[in-house]
C-alpha positions, 0 to 999 in steps of 0.5 A: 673617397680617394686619398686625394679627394681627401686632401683636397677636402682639408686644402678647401677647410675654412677656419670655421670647419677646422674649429668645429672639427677639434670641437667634434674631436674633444668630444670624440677623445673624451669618450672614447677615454671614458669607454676605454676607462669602464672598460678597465674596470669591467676587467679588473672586476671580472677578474677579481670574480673569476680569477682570470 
């Protein structure tokens, strides 16, 4: 898809599609914070076994 195909997809988005889009985005934003968050802990743990 082209840069302008894609602007043209958003112009044409309808209050319901932009409403289900930040309702996908939550969820998106949510867990990629919590992949984000185990994977801090995973290196911290391994670096307290390993001492890296």
């Amino acid at each position: 898809m082209s840069i302008q195909e894609l602007a043209q997809a958003a112009i044409e988005l309808g209050a319901d599609d932009t409403a289900a889009l930040e309702r996908f985005a939550v969820l998106e934003d949510a867990a990629f914070e919590g992949y984000v968050n185990d994977y801090a802990q995973a290196l911290m743990i391994c670096k307290s076994c390993h001492g890296g």
